[in-house]
FIGU-407799 format. One record per atom (N, C-alpha, C): residue number from 1; residue in one letter; y, z, x. Coordinates in nm, 2 decimals. Each point is the difference from the previous one (the first is absolute). Layout:
<r><nr>NUM</nr><rest>A</rest><v>Y</v><w>Z</w><u>X</u></r>
...
***
This chain:
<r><nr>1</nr><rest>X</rest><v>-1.22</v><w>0.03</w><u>-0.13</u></r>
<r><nr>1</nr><rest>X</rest><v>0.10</v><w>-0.06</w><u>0.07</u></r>
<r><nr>1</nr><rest>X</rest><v>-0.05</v><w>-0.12</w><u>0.07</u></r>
<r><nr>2</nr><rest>X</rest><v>0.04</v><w>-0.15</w><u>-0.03</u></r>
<r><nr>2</nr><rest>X</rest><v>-0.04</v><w>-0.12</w><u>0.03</u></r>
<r><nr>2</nr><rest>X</rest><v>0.12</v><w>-0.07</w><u>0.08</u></r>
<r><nr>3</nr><rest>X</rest><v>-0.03</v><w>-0.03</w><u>0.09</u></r>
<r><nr>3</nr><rest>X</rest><v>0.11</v><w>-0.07</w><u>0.06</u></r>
<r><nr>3</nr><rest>X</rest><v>-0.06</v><w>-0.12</w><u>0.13</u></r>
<r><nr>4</nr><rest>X</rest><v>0.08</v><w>-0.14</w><u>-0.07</u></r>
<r><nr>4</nr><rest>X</rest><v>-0.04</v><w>-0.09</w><u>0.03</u></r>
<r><nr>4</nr><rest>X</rest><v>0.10</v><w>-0.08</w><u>0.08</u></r>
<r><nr>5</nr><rest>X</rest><v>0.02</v><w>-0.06</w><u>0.12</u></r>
<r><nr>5</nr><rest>X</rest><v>0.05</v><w>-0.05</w><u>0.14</u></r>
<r><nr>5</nr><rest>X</rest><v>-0.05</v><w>-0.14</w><u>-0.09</u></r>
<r><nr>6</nr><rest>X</rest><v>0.20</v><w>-0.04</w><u>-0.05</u></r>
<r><nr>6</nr><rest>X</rest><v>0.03</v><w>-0.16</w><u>0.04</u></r>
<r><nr>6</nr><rest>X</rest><v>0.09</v><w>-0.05</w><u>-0.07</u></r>
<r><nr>7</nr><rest>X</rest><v>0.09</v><w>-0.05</w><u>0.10</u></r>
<r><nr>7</nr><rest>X</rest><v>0.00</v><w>-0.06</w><u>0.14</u></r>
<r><nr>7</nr><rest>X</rest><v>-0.01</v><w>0.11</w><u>0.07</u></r>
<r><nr>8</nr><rest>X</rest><v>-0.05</v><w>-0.03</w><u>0.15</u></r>
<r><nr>8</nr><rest>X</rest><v>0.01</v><w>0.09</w><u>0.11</u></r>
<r><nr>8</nr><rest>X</rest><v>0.14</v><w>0.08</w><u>0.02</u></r>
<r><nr>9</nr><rest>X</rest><v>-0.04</v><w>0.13</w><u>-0.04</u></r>
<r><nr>9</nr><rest>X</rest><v>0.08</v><w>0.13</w><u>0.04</u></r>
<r><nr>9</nr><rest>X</rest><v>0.08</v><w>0.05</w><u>-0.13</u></r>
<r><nr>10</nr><rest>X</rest><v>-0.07</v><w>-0.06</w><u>-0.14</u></r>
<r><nr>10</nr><rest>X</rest><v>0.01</v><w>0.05</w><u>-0.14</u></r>
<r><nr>10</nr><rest>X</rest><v>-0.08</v><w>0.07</w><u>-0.04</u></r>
<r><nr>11</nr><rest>X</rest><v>0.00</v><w>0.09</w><u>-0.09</u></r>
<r><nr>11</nr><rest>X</rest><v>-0.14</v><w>0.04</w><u>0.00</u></r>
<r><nr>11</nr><rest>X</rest><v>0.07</v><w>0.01</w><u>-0.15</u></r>
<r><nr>12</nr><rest>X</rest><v>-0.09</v><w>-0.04</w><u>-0.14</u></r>
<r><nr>12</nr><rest>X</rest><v>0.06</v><w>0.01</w><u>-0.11</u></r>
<r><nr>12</nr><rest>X</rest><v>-0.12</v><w>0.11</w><u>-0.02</u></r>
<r><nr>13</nr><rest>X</rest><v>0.02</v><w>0.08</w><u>-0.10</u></r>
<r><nr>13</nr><rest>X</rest><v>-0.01</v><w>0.15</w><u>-0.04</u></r>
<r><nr>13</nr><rest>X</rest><v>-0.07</v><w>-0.05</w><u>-0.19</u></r>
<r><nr>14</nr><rest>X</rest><v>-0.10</v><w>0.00</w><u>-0.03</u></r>
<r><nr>14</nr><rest>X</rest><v>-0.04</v><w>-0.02</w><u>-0.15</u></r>
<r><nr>14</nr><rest>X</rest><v>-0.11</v><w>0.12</w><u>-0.05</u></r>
<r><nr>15</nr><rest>X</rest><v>0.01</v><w>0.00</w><u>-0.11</u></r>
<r><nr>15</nr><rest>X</rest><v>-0.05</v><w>0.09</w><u>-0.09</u></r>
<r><nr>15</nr><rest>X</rest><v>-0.11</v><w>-0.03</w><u>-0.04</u></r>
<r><nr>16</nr><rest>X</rest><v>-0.06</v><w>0.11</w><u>-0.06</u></r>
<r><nr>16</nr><rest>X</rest><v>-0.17</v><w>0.03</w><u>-0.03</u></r>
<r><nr>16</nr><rest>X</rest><v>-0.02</v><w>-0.23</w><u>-0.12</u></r>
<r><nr>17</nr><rest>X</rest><v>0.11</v><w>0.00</w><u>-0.09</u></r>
<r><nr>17</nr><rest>X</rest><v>0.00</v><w>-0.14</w><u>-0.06</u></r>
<r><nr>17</nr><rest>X</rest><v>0.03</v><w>-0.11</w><u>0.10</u></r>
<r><nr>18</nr><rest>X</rest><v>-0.01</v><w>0.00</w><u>0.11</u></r>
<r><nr>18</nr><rest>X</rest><v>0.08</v><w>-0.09</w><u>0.09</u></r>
<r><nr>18</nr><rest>X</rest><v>0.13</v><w>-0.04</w><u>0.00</u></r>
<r><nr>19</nr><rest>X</rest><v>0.12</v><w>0.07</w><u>-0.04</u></r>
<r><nr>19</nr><rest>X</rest><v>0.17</v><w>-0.03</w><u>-0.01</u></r>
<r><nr>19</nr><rest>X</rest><v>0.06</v><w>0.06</w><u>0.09</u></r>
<r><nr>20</nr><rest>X</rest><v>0.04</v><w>-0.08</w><u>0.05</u></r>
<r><nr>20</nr><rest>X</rest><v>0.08</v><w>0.05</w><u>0.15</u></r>
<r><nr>20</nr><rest>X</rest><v>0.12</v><w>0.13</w><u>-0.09</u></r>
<r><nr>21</nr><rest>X</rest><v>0.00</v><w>0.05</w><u>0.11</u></r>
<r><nr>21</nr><rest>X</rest><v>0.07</v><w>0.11</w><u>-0.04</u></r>
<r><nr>21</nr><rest>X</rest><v>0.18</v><w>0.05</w><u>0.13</u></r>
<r><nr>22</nr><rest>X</rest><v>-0.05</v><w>-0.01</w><u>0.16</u></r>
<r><nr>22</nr><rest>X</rest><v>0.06</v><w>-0.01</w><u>0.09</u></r>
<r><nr>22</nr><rest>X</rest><v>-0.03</v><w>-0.04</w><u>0.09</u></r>
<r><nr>23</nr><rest>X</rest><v>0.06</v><w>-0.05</w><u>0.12</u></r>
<r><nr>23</nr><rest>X</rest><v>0.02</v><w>-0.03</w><u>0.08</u></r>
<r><nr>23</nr><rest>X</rest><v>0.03</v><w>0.05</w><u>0.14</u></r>
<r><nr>24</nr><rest>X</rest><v>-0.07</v><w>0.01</w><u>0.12</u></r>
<r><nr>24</nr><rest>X</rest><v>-0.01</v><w>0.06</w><u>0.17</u></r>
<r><nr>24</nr><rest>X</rest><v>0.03</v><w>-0.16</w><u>0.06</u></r>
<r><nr>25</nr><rest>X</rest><v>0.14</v><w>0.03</w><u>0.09</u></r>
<r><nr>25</nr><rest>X</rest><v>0.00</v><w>-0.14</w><u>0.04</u></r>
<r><nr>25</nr><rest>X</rest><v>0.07</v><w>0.08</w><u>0.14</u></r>
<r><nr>26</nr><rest>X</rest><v>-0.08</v><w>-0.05</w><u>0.11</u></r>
<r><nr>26</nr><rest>X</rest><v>0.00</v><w>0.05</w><u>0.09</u></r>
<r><nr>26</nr><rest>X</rest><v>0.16</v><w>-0.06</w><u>0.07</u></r>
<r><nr>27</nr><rest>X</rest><v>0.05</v><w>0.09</w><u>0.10</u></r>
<r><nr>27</nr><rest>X</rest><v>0.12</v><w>-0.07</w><u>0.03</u></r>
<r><nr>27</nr><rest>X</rest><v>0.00</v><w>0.09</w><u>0.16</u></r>
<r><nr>28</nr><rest>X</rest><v>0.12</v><w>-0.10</w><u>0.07</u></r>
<r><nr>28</nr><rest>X</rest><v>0.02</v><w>0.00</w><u>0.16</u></r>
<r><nr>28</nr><rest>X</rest><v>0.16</v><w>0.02</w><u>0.02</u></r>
<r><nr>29</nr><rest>X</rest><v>0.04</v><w>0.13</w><u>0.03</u></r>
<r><nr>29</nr><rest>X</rest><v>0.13</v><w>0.05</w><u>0.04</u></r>
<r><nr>29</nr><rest>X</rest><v>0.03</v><w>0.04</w><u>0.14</u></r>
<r><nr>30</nr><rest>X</rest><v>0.05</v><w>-0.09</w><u>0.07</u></r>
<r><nr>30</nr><rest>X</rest><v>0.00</v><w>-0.01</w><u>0.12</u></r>
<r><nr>30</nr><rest>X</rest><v>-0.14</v><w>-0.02</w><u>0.11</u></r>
<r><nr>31</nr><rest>X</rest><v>-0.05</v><w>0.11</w><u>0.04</u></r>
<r><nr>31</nr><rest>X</rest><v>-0.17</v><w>0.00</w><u>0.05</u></r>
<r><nr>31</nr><rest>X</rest><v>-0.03</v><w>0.10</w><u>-0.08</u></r>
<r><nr>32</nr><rest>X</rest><v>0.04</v><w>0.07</w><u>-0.11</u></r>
<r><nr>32</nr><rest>X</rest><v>-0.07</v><w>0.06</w><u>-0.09</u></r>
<r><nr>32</nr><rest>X</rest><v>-0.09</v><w>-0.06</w><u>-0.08</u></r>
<r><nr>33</nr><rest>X</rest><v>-0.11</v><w>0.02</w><u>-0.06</u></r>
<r><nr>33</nr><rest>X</rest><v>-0.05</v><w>-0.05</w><u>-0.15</u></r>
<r><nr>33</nr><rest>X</rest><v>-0.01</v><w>0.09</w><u>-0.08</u></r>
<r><nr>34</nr><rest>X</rest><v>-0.01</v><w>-0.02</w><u>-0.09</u></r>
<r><nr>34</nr><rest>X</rest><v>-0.02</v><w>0.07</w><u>-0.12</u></r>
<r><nr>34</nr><rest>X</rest><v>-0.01</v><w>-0.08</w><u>-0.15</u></r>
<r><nr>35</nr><rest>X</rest><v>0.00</v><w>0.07</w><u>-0.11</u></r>
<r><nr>35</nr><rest>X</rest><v>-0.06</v><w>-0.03</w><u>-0.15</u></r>
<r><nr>35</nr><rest>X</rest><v>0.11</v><w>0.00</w><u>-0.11</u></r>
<r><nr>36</nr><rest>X</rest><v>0.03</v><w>-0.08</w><u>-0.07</u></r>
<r><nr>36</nr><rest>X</rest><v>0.11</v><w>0.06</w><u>-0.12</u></r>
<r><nr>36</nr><rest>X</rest><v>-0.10</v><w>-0.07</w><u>-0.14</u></r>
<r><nr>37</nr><rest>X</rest><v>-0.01</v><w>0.09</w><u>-0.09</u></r>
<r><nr>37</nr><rest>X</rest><v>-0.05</v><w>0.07</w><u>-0.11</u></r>
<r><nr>37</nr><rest>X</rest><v>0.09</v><w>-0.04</w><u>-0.14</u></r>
<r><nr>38</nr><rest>X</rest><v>-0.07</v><w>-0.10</w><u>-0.07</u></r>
<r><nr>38</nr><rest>X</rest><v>0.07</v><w>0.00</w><u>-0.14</u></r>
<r><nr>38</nr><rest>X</rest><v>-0.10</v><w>0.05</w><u>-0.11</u></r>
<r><nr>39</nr><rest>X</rest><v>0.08</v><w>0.03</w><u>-0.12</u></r>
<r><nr>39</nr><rest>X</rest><v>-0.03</v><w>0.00</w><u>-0.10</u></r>
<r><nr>39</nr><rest>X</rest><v>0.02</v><w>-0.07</w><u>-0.09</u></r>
<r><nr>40</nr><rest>X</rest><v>-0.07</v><w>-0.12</w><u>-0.09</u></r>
<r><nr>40</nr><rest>X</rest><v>0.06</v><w>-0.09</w><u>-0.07</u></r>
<r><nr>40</nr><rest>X</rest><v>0.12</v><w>-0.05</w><u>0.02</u></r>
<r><nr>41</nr><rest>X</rest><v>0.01</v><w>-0.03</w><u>0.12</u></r>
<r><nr>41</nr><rest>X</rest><v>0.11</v><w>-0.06</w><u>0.10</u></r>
<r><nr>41</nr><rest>X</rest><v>0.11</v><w>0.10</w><u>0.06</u></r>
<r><nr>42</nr><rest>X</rest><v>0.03</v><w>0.11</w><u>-0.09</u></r>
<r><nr>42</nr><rest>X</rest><v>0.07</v><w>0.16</w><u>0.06</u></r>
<r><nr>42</nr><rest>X</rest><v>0.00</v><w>0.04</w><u>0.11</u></r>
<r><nr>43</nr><rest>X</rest><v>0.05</v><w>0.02</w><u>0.13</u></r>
<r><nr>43</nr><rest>X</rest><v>-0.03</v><w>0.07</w><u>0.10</u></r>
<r><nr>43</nr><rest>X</rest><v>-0.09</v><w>0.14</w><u>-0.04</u></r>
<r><nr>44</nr><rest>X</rest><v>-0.09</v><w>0.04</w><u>0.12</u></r>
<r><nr>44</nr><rest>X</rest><v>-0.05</v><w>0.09</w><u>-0.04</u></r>
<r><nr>44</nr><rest>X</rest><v>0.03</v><w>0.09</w><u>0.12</u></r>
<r><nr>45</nr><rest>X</rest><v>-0.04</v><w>-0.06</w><u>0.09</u></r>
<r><nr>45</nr><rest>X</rest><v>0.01</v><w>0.10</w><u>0.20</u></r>
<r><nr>45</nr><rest>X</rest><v>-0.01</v><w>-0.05</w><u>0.07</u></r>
<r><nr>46</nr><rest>X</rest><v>0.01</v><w>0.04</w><u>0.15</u></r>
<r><nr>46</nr><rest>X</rest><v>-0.03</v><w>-0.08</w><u>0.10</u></r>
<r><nr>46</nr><rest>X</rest><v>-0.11</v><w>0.06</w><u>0.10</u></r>
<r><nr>47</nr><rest>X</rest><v>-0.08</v><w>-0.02</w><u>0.09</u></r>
<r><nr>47</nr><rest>X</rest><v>-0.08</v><w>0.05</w><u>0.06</u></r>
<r><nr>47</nr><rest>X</rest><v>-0.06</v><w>-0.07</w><u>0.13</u></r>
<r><nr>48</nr><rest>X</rest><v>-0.08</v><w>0.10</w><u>0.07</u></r>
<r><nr>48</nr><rest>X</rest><v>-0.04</v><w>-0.05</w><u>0.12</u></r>
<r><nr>48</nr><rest>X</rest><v>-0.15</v><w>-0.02</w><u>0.02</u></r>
<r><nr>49</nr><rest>X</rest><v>-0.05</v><w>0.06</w><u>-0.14</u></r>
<r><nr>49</nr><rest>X</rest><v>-0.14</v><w>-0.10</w><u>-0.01</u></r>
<r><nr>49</nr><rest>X</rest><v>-0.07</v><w>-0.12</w><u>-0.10</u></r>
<r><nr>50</nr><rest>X</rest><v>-0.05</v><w>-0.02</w><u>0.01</u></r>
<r><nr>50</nr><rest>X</rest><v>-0.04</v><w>-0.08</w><u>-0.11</u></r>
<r><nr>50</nr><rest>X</rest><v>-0.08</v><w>0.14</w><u>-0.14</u></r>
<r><nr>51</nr><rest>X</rest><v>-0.05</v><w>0.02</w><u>0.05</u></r>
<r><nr>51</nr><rest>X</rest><v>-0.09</v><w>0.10</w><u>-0.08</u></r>
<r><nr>51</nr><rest>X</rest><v>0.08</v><w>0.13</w><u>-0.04</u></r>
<r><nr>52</nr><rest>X</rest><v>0.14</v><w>0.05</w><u>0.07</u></r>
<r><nr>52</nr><rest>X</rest><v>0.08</v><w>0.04</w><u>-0.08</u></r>
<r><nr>52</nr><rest>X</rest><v>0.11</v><w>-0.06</w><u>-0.12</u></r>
<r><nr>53</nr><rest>X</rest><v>0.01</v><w>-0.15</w><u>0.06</u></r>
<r><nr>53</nr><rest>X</rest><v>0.04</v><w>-0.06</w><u>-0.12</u></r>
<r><nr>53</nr><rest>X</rest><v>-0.05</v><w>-0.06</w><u>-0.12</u></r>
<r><nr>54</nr><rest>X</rest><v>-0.12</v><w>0.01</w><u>0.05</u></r>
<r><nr>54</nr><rest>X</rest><v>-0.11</v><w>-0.06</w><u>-0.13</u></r>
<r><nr>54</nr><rest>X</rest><v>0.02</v><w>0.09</w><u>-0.09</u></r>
<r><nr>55</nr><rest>X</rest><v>-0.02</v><w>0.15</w><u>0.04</u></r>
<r><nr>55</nr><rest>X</rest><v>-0.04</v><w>0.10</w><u>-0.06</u></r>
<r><nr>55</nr><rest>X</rest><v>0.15</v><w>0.05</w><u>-0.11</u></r>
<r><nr>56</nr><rest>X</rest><v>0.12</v><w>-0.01</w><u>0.13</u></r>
<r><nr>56</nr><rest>X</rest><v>0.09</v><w>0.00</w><u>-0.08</u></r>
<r><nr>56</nr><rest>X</rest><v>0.05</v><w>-0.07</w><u>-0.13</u></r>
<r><nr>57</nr><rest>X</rest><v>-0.05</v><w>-0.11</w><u>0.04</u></r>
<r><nr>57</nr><rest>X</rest><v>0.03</v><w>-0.13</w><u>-0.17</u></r>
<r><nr>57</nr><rest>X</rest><v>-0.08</v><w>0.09</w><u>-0.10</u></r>
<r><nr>58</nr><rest>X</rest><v>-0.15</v><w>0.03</w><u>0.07</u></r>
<r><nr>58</nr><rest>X</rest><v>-0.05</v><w>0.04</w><u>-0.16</u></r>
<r><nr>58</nr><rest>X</rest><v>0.03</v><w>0.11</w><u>-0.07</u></r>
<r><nr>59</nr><rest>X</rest><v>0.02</v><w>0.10</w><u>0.12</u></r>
<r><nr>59</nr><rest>X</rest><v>0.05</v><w>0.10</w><u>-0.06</u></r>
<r><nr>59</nr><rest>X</rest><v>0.09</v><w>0.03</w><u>-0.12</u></r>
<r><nr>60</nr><rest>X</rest><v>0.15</v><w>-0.13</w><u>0.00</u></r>
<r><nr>60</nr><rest>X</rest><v>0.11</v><w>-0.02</w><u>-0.01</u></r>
<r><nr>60</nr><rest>X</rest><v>-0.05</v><w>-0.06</w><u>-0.15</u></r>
<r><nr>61</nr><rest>X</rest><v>-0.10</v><w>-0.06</w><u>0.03</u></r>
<r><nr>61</nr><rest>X</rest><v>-0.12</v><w>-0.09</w><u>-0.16</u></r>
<r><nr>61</nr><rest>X</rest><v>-0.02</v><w>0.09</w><u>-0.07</u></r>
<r><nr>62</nr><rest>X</rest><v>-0.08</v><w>0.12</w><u>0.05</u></r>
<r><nr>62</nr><rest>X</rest><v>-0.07</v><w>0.11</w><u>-0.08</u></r>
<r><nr>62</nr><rest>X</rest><v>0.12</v><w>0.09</w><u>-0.06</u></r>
<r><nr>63</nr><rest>X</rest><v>0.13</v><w>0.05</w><u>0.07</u></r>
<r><nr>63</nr><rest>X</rest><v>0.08</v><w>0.08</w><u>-0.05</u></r>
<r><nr>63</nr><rest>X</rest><v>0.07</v><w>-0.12</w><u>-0.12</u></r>
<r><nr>64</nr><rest>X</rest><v>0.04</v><w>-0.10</w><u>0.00</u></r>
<r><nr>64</nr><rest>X</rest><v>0.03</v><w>-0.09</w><u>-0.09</u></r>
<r><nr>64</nr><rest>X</rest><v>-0.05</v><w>0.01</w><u>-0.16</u></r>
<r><nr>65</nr><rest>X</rest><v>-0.14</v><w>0.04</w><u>0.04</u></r>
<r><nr>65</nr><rest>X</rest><v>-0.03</v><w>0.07</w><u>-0.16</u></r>
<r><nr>65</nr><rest>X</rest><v>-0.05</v><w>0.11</w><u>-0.01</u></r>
<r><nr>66</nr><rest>X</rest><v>0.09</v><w>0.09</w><u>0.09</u></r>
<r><nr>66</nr><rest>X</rest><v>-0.01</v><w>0.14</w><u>-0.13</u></r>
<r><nr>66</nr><rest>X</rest><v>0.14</v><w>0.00</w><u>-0.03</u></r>
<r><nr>67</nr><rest>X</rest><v>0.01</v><w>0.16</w><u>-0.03</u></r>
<r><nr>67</nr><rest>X</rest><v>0.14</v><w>0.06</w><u>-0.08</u></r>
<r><nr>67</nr><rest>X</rest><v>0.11</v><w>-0.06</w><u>0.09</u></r>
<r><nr>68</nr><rest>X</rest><v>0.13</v><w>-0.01</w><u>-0.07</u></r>
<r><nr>68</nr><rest>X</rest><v>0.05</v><w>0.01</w><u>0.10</u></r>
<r><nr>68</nr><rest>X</rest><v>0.10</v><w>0.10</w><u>-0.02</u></r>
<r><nr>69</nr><rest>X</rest><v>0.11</v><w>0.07</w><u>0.15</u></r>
<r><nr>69</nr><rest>X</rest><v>0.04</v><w>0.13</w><u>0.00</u></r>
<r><nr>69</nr><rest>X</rest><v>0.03</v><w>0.09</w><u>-0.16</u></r>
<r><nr>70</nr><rest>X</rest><v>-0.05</v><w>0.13</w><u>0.05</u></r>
<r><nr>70</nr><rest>X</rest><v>0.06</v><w>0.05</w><u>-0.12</u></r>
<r><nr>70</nr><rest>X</rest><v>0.13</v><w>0.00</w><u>-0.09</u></r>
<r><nr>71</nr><rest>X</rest><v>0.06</v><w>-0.05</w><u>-0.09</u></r>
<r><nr>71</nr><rest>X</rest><v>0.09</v><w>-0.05</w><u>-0.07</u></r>
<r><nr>71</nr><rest>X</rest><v>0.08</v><w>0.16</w><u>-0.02</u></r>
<r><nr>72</nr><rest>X</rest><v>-0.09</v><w>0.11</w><u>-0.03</u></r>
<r><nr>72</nr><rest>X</rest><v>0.04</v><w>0.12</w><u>-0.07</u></r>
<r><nr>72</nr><rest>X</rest><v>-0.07</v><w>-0.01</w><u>-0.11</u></r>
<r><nr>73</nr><rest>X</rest><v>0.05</v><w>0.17</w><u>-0.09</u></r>
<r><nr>73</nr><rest>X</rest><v>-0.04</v><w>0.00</w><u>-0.11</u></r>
<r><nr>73</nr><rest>X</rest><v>0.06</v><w>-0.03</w><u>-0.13</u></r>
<r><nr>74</nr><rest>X</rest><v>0.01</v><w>-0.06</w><u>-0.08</u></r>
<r><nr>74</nr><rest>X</rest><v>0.06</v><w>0.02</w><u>-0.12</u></r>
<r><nr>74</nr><rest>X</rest><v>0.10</v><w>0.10</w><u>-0.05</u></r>
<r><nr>75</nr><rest>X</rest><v>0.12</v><w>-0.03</w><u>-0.04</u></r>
<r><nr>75</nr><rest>X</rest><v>0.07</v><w>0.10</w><u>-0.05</u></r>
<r><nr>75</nr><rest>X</rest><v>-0.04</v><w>-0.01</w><u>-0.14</u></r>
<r><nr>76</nr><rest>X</rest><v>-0.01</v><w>0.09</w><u>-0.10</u></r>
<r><nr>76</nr><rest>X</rest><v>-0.07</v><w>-0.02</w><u>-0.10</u></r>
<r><nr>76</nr><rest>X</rest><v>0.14</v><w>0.10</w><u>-0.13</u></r>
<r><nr>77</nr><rest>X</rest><v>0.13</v><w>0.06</w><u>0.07</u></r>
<r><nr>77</nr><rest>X</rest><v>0.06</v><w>0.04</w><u>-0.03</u></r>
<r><nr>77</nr><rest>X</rest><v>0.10</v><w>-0.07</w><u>-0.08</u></r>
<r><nr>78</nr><rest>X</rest><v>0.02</v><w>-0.13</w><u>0.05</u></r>
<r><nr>78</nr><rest>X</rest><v>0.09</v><w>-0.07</w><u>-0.06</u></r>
<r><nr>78</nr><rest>X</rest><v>-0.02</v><w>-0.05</w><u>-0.12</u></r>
***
C-alpha cells in the first residue's frame, strides 16, 4: 500500500507498477474533518482517519479482484 500527498490534502493511492488506483482527499464539514475514499473515481467511504481511509481504498482494491458474490449453482436440468 503506496500513497503519495499531492496537492496538499490528496493523497493518490498506486500500485506495486505505479498506477494510481484511488484516491483519500481529506475534507472539512462544519469543524469536523474527515476523509472520503475513491475507487477509480467510485465513491468508496467516508472516515475519520487518514489511516482508516487509506486502508479502506485498498481494501476496496484487493476485493476488486477476487470472486465476485456467489451467482448460485447451475441448473443443469433444463
Amino acid at each position: 500500500m503506496d500513497a503519495v500527498e499531492s496537492p496538499p490534502g490528496v493523497w493518490t493511492m498506486v500500485d506495486s507498477e505505479g498506477d494510481a488506483y484511488g484516491t483519500v482527499r481529506i475534507v472539512r464539514i462544519g469543524a469536523e474533518v474527515g476523509y472520503v475514499g475513491e475507487l477509480r473515481g467510485q465513491p468508496v467511504g467516508r472516515w475519520r482517519t487518514l489511516r482508516a481511509s487509506l486502508e479502506g481504498v485498498h481494501h476496496a482494491f484487493i476485493a476488486s479482484h477476487g470472486p465476485r458474490p456467489f451467482q448460485g449453482y447451475p441448473d443443469f436440468r433444463a
